[in-house]
N, C-alpha and C positions, 0 to 999 in steps of 0.2 A: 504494500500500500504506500503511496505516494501522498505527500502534502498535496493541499488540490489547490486549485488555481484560488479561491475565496481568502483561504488561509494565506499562501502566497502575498494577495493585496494587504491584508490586515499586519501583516509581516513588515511589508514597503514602509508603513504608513511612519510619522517622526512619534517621537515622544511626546504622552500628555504631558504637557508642564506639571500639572495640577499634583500627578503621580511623586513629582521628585521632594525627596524631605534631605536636610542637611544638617548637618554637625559639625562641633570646632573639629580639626584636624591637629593635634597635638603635636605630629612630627612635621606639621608643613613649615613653607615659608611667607617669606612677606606677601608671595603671589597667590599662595592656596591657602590661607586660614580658613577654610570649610572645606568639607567634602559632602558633594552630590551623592545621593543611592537612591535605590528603591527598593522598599520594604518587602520581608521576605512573601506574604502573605498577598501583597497586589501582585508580584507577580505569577504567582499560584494562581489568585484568580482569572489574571489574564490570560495565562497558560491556558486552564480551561475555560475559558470564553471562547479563545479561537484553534484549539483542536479539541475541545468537548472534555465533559467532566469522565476521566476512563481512557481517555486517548492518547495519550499519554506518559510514561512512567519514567522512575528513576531509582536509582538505587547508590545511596551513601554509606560511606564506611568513615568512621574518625580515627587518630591515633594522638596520643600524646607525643607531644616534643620537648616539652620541659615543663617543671614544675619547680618550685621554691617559695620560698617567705619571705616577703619585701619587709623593710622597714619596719611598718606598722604591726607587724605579727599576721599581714593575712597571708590567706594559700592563695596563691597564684600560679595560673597554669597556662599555657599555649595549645591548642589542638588543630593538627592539620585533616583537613577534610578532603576525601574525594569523590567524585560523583559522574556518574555514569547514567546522560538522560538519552532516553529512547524515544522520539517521535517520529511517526511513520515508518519510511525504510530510513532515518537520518540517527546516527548512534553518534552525543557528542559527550567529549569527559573533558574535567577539567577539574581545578583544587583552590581550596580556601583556606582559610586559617580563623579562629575565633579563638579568645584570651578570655579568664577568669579571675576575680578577684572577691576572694569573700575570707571573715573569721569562721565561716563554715569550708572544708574543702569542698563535702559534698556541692556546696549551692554553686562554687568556683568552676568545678568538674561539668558540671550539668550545664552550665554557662556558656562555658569553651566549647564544651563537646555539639553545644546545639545550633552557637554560632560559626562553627565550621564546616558543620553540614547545610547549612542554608546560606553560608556562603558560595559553598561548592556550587549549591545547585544552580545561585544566580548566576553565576560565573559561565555555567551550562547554558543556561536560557540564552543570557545575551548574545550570543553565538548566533541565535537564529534574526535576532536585527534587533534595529532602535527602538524600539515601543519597549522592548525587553530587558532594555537596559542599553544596549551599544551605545544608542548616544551619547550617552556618558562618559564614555573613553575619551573621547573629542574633548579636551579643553574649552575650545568656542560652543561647545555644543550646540553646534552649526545644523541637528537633525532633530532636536526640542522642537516642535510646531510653537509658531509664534504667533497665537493668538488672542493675548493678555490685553485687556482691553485698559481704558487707563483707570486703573482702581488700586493703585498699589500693589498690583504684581500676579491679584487673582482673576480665575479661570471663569468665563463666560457661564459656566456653569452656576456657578458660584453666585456672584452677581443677583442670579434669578432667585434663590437658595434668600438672600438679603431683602433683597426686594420684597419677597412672597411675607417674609415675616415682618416684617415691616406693616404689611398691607393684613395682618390678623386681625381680623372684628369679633370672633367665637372660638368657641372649645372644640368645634370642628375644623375649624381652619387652622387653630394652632394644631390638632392630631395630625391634620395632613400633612402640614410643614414639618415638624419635627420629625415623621417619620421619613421625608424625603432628604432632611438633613442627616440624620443619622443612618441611611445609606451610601452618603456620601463620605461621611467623616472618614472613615481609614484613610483616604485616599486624597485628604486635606494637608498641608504642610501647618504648621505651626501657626504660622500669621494666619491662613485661612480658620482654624478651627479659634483661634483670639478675636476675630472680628465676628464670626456666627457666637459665640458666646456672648460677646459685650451687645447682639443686640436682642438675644433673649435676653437678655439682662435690661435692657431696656424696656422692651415689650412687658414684664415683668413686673416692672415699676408703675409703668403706667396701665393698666390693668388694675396693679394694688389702689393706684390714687382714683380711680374711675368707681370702683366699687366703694 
């Protein structure tokens, strides 16, 4: 069985902005104090979005590469991950790494061990194009679709998400909106999920002073 031409387009297409979350970079330099990703979990989902939930598989193995006690007295550990994903007739592998740090080893171990297998697997995704992650490699990331309208950085999506709550009059409209917000949230960066809270947080208030 072959990828089909649908999945193919879905494959082409750039990255949702909306998708990418980011964090300081501790070993960067003045050029990269953050690093772009995307979350282990959206891309699972997207995996099966576009070759179906079952279509798919993977298979990860972890090992230890070091472990010791920093400073502080915790267990700290490194685990190198590798992964081996299977779609269609396409078999791709590749390897991650994920570190632990806790006064428990156990929570350290479980840390490492979990973050280098869903490293791995990202590592594999991306492989099959930019929605998946590739874009990211790109520096300019020049394959981000760039459709951010001017609202401080967030997704057309999003926008609608503000507006609709904004526009709440009942206990029905607020159950709509929230539930279509909290569909979305995984898949929000930080600033998006700070601006949908400050304006239930609004809505909130005024609702309190209304009654």
């Amino acid at each position: 069985m072959s990828i089909t031409e649908r999945q193919r387009d879905d494959l082409r297409k750039a990255l949702d902005p909306s998708a990418i979350t980011t964090r300081k970079n501790p070993g960067g330099d003045e050029g990269q104090k953050e690093l772009s990703y995307l979350q282990g979990h959206y891309v699972i989902r997207e995996m099966n979005r576009i070759f179906g939930n079952g279509g798919w598989s993977y298979r990860a193995t972890v090992e230890k590469v070091h472990d010791g006690v920093n400073e502080k007295g915790n267990y700290v550990c490194t685990y190198l991950g590798r992964c081996v994903l299977t779609v269609a007739d396409c078999v791709i592998e590749d390897v991650g790494a994920g570190q632990g740090n806790s006064k428990r080893p156990g929570d350290a171990i479980e840390k490492a061990a979990k973050e280098a297998a869903t490293d791995a697997l990202k590592r594999c995704c991306k492989t099959l194009g930019d929605p998946l992650g590739l874009a990211l490699y790109d520096k300019e990331q020049r394959h981000v679709a760039d459709d951010r309208p001017e609202t401080g950085g967030i997704g057309a999506e999003l926008v609608e998400h503000l507006e609709a709550i904004r526009a709440v009059k009942n206990a029905d409209a607020w159950k709509a909106v929230k539930a279509k917000v909290d569909a979305r949230w995984p898949h929000m960066t930080a600033a998006e999920r700070q601006q949908v809270t400050e304006e239930f947080e609004t809505l909130r208030k005024s609702a309190k002073k209304a009654a």
